[in-house]
C-alpha positions in Angstrom: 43.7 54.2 -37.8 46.8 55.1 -39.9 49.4 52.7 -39.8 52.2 55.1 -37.7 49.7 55.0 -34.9 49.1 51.1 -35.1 52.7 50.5 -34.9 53.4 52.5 -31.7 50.4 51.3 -30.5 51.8 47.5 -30.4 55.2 48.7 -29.9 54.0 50.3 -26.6 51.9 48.0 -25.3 54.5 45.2 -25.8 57.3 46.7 -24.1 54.7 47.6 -20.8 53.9 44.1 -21.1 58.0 43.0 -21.3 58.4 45.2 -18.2 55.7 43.5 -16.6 53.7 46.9 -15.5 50.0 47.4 -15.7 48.1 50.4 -17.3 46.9 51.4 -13.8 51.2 51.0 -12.8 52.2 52.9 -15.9 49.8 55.9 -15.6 50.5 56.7 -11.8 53.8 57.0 -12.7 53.7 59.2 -15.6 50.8 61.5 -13.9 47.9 60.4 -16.7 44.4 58.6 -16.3 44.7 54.9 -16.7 42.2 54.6 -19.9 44.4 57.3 -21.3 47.5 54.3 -21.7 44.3 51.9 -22.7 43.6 54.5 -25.6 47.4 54.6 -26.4 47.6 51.0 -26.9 44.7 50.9 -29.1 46.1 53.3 -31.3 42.5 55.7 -30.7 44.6 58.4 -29.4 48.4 59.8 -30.3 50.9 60.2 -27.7 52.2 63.7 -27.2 56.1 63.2 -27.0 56.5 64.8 -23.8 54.7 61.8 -22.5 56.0 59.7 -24.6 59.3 60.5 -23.2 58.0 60.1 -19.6 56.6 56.4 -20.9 60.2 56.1 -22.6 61.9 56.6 -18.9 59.8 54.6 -16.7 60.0 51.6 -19.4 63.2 51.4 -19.9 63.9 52.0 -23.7 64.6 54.6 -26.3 61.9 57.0 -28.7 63.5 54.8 -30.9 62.3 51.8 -30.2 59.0 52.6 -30.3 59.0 55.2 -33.2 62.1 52.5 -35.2 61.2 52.0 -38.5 57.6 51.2 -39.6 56.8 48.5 -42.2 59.8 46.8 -41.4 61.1 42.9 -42.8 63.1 42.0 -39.6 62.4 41.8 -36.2 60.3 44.7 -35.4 57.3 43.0 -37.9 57.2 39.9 -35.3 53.6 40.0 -33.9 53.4 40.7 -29.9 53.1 36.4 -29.6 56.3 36.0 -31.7 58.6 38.2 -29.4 56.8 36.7 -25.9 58.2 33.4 -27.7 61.7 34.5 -28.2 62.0 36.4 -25.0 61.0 33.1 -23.1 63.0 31.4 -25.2 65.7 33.8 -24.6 65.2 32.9 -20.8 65.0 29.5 -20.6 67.9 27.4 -21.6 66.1 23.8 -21.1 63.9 25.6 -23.7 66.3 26.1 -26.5 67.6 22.7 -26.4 64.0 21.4 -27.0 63.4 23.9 -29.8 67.2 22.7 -31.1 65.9 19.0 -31.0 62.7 19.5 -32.2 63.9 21.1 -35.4 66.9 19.2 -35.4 69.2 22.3 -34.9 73.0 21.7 -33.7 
């Protein structure tokens, strides 16, 4: 799988995740088979941009954030565990002044 294809794939399945929709949810609203978002995810199939738009719409976010830049240093290279971290953390302000004592952060 080329690595363009692996990077949506992730990028897509983590912002259905963030939006806390199911395959199943996502398909009946964009009009496609469940396994077809199952096939996105896994990067087995691309993602004609008409549909992509439609998946763009119902999600919530830009082509952008899912095409973004590939290979990159910053943020977008965090793994799908890394951003469910920071989003909780983001969340959850008893949480971020446990991390800030545990590594001793003012």
């Amino acid at each position: 799988m080329g690595e363009v294809r692996k990077e949506i794939a992730e990028k897509l399945l983590y912002y259905r995740k963030l939006k806390g929709i199911t395959q199943r949810q996502l398909a009946e609203q964009i009009g496609v088979k469940h396994n077809s978002i199952s096939a996105w995810e896994k990067g087995t199939n691309a993602i004609d941009i008409e549909v992509l738009y439609q998946i763009c719409c119902v999600l919530g976010i830009t082509i952008s954030d899912i095409y973004g830049r590939f290979g990159a240093t910053g943020a977008e290279s965090l793994t799908y565990t890394e951003r469910q971290i920071i989003e909780a953390y983001r969340r959850q302000p008893e949480l971020q002044l446990a991390v800030r004592r545990v590594l001793d952060l003012h």
